[in-house]
N, C-alpha and C positions, 0 to 999 in steps of 0.2 A: 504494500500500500504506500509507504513512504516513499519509495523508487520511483513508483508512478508517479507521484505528486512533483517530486523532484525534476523529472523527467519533462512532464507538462510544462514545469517552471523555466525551464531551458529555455524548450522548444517556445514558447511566449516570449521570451528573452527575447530570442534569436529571431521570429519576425520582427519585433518593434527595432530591434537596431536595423534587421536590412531596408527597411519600410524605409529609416530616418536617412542612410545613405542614401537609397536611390530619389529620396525624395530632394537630398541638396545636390546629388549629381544633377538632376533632371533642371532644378532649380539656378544652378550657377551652371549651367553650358550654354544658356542665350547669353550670359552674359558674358563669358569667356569669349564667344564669339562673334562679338560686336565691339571687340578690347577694349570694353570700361574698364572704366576706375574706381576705387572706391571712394566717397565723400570721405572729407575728412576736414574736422571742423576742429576751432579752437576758440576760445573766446577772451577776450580782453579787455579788462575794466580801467576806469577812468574816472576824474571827475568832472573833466567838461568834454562835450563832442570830441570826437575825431576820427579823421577820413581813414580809412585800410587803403590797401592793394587791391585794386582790379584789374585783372587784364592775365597770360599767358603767365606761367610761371618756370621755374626750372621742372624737367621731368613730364614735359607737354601736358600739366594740369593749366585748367581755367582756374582764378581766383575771384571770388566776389564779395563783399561783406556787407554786412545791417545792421547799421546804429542803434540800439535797445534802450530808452533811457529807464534806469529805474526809480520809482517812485513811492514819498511816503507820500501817505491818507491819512488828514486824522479827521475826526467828527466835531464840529462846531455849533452849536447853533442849528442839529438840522441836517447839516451841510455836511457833505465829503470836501473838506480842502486839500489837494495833490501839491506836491513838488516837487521836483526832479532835484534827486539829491548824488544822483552821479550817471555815467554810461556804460554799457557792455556792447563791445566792438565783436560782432560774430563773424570769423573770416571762413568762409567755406571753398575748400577748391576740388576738382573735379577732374 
């Protein structure tokens, strides 16, 4: 009884890993074969504006980035009052 149970146990094992292969073979070979890239992103704070890099980078990635600013809220009277108390520089390239 234990053997069989064990045995079952394998055999369940042993499809969900090959499932998981074939499922990211299947899944990264369009992409393998159209030579993407992968994103890769980084971010960077500040406390006032400032521009990144756009355009062609080393390693034929594209670069682009977007200004974040973040903000406190506080409640007044009512009211949500905001103000931008610094920025996050997100540079993504491709």
């Amino acid at each position: 009884m234990f053997k069989a149970i064990n045995t079952n146990f394998a055999q369940t094992a042993l499809t969900i890993a090959a499932t998981v292969v074939v499922g990211i073979a299947i899944t990264s070979a369009p992409a393998a074969a159209k030579g993407s890239r992968q994103l890769q992103t980084q971010d960077y704070h500040f406390n006032q504006a400032m521009h990144g890099y756009e355009g062609h980078a080393n390693g034929g990635y594209f670069c682009s980035y977007v200004r974040i600013p973040k903000r406190v809220c506080k409640w007044r009277g009512g009211r949500s009052i905001c103000k931008v108390r610094g920025w996050t520089l997100r540079q993504e390239c491709r």
